[in-house]
C-alpha positions as CSV (number, residue, x, y, z in Angstrom):
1,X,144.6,51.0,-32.3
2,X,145.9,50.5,-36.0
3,X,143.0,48.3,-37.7
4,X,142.4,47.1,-41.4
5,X,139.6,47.1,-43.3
6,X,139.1,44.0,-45.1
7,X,136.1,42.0,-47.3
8,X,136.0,38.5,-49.3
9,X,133.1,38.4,-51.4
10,X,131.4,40.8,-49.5
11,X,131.4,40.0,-46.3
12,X,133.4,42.5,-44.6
13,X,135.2,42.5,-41.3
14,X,137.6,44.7,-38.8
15,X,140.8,43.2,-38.7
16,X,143.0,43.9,-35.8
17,X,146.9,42.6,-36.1
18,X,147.8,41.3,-32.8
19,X,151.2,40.4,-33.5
20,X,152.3,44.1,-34.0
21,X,150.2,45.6,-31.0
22,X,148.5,44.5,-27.8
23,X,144.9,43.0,-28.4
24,X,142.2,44.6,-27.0
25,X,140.7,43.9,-23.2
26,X,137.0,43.9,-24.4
27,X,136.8,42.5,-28.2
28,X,133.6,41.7,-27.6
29,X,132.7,45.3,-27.0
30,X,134.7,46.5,-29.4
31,X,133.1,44.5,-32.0
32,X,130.2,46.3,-31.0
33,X,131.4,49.9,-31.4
34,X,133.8,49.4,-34.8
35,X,130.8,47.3,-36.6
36,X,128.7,49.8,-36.6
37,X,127.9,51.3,-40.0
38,X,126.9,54.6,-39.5
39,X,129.1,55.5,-36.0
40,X,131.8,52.9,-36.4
41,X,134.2,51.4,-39.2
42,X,131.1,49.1,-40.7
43,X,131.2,45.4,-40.7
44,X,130.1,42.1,-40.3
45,X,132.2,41.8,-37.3
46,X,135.5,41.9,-36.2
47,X,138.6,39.6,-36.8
48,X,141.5,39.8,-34.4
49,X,144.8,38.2,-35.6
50,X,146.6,36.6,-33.0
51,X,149.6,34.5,-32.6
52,X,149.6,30.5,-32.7
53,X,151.4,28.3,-30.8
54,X,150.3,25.3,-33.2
55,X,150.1,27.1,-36.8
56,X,150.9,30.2,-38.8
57,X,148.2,32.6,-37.1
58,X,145.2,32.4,-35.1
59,X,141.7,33.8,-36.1
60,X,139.5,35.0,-33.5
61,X,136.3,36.2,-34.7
62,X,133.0,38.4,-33.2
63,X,130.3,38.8,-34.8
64,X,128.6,42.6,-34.9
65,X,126.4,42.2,-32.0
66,X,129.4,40.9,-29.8
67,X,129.3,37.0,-29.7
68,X,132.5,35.1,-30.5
69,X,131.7,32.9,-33.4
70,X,133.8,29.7,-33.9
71,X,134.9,30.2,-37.5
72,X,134.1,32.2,-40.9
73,X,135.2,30.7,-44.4
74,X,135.2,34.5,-46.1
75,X,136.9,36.3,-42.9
76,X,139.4,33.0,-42.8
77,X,140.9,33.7,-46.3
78,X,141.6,37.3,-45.4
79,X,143.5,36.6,-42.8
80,X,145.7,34.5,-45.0
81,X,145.6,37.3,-47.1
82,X,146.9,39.8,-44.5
83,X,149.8,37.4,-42.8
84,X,150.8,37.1,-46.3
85,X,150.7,40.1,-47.4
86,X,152.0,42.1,-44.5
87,X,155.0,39.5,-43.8
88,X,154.2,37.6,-41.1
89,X,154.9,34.5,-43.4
90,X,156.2,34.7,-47.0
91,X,153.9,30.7,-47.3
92,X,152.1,30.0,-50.3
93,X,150.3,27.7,-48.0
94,X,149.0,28.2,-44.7
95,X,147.7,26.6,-41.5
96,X,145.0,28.9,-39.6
97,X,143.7,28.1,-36.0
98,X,140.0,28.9,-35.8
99,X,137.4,27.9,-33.1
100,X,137.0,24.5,-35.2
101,X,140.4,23.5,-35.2
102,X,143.3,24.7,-37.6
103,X,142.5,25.0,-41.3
104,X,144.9,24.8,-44.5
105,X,145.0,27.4,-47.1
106,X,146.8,27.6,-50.7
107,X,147.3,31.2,-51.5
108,X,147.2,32.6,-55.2
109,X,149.0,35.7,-56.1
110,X,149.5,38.5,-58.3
111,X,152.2,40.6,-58.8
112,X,153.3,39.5,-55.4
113,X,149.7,40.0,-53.2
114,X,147.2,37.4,-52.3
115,X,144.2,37.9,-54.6
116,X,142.2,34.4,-54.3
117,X,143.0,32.0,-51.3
118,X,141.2,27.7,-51.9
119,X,140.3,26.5,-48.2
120,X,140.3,23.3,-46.9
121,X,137.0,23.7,-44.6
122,X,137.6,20.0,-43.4
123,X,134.7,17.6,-43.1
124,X,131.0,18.4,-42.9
125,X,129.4,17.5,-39.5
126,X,126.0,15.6,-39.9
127,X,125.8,14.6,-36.6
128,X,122.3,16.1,-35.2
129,X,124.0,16.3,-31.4
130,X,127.3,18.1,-32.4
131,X,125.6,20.2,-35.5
132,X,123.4,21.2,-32.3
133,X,120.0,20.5,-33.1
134,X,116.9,18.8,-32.3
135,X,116.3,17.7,-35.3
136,X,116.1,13.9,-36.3
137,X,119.3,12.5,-38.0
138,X,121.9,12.2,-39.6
139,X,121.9,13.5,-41.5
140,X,118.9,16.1,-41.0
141,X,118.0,15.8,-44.6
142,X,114.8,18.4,-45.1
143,X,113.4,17.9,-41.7
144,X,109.6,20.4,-41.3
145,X,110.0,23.4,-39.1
146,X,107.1,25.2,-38.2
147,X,107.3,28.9,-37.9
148,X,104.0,30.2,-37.4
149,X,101.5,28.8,-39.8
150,X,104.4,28.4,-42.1
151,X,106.6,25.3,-42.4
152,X,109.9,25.3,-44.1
153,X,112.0,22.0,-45.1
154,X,115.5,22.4,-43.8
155,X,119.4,20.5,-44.1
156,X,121.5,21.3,-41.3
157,X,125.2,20.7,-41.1
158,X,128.2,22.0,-39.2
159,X,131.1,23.2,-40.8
160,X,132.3,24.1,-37.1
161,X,129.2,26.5,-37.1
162,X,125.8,25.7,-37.4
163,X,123.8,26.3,-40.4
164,X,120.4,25.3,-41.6
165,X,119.6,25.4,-45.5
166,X,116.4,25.8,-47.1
167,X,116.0,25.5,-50.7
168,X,113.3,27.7,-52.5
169,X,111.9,28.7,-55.7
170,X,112.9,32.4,-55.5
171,X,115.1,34.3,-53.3
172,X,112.4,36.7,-51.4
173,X,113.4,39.4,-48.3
174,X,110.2,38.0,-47.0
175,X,112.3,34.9,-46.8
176,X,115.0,36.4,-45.9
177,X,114.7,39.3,-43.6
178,X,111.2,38.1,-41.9
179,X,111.5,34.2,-41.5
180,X,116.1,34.1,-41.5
181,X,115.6,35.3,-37.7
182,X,113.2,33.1,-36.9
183,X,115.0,30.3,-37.6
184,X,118.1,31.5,-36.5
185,X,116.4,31.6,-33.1
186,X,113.9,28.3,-33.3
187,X,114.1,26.6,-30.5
188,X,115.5,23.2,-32.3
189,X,118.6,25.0,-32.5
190,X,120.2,25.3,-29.1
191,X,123.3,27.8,-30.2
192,X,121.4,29.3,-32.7
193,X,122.0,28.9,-36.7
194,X,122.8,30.7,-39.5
195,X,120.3,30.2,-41.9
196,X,120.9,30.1,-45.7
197,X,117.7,30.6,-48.5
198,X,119.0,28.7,-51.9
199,X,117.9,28.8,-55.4
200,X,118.8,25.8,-57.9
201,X,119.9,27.4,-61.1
202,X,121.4,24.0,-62.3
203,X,123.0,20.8,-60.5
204,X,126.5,22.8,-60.6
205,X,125.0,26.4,-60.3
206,X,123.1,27.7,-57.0
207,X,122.1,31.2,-56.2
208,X,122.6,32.1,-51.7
209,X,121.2,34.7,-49.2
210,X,122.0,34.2,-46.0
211,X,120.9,35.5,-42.5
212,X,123.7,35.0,-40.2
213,X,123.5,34.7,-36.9
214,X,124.5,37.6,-35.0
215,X,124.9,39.6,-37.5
216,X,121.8,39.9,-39.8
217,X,121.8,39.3,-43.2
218,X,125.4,39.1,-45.0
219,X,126.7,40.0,-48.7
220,X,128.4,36.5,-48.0
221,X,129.1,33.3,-45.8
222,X,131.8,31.0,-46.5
223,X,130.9,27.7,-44.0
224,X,127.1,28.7,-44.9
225,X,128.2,28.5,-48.7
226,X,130.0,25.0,-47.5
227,X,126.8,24.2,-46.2
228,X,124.3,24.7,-48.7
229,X,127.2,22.4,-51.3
230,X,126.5,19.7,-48.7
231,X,123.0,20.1,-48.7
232,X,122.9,20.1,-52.2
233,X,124.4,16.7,-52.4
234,X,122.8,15.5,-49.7
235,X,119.1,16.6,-51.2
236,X,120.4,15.8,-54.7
237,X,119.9,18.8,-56.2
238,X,123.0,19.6,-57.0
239,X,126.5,17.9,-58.0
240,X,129.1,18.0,-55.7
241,X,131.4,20.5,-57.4
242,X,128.9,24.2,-57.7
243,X,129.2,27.9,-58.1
244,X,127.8,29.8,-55.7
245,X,126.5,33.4,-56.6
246,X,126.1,35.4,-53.3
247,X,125.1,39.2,-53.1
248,X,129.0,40.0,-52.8
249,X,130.5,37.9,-55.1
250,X,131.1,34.2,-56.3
251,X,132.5,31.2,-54.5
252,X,133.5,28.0,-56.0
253,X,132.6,24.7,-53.8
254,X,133.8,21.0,-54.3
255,X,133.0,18.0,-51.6
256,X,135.5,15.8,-52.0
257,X,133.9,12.2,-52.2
258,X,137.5,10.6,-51.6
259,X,138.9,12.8,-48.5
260,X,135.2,13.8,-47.6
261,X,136.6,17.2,-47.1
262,X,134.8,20.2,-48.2
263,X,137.0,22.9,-50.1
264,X,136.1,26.8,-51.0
265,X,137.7,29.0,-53.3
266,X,137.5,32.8,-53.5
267,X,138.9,36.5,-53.5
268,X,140.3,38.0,-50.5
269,X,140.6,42.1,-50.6
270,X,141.9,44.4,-48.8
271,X,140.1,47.8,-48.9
272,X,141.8,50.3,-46.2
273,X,143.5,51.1,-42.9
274,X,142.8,53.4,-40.1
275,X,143.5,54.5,-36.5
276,X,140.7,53.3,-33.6
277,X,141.3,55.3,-31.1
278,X,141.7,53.8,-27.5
């Protein structure tokens, strides 16, 4: 099974074209096996490409331990990337299906390849019962959680995936590594979150890790970059236009007051190619 390597700010994924081969019977498991980063390809997960009935391609992604996740804003301009790229459209704009409904994309190029893709990520979700949570809302503006003895002041939103952000003083993999799965699996959140740690550098200038759920801690997250502009505006600590430095890279944010939409705009690489076999 032919498959491509690809990464957008870091956050790497196993892309599998589906409009040139068969996909395969277990993705799930598959994710699994080609994830892995010391047996496998290595990766956040794994992206098949699929046909659309109702726009240009169709995203379907799993994260590395398996579970099908309804969207990712990094993975999503890659695949606009790819289907550019490899001729499935010649588009300098793009409609993508996800799990959260079709997304626009406006490519830009160089010397005739996608290099940076700007995403419509549609509107934020505040609504506590569709985010899921327990939390009291909307919007769940720095609700307490208690972990333990600790207690941590979180803003959740859904950008078709739930995320809860949490700013902080400094970026710690105390933070991080010991308390990102515990929220990701506290019981106020039903489907489980990604959870993103955030320091304020300035009102248009934040600094992310994130622990995503399913897949540990990521170089990047687009929606959980999304996110954390929301949360800034919602918390008003930051403007509604920021740069956001990740571990993999930088992302620029705007929440559009007028259309309410939230847009993203980063790099899209491809990085190599390879034979799966069957």
């Amino acid at each position: 099974m032919r498959f491509t390597k690809m990464q957008g700010a870091g956050n790497d994924y196993v892309y599998l074209d589906c409009f040139s081969q068969d996909p395969p019977d277990n993705p799930a498991e598959l994710a699994i096996a080609m994830s892995d980063r010391r047996f496998g390809v290595g990766g956040d997960g794994l992206i098949l490409i699929r046909p659309s009935a109702v726009a240009d391609a169709r995203m379907q992604m799993f994260n590395a331990d398996g579970s099908e996740a309804e969207m990712c804003g990094n993975g999503i301009r890659c695949v606009a990337k790819f289907v550019h790229d490899h001729g499935i459209t010649a588009r300098e704009q793009l409609r993508i299906e996800t799990g959260c409904g079709v997304l626009t994309l406006d490519l830009s190029r160089t010397n005739g390849l996608v290099d940076s893709v700007r995403v419509d990520m549609g509107e934020p979700i505040l609504e506590p019962v569709e985010i899921p949570t327990t939390l009291p809302g909307p919007p769940v503006v720095e609700a307490r959680v208690a972990i333990g003895s600790r207690e941590f002041d979180v803003t959740s939103v859904s950008m078709g995936n739930p995320h809860c952000v949490v700013f902080v003083d400094e970026l710690t993999d105390d933070l991080v590594l010991g308390a990102g799965p515990l929220l990701e699996n506290h019981e106020c959140f039903p489907a489980r979150v990604n959870v993103e740690f955030v320091q304020v550098l300035s009102r248009g200038e934040v600094r992310q890790r994130t622990w995503e759920r399913g897949s540990g801690e990521t170089w990047a997250c687009g929606t959980g970059a999304s996110a954390v502009c929301v949360a800034g505006a919602l918390t008003g600590k930051t403007d509604r236009r920021i740069l956001n430095h990740l571990l993999g890279g930088d992302l620029t944010l705007e929440w559009d007051e007028s259309s309410n939409h939230v847009f993203m705009t980063g790099p899209a690489v491809e990085v190599f190619s390879g034979e799966w076999p069957e």
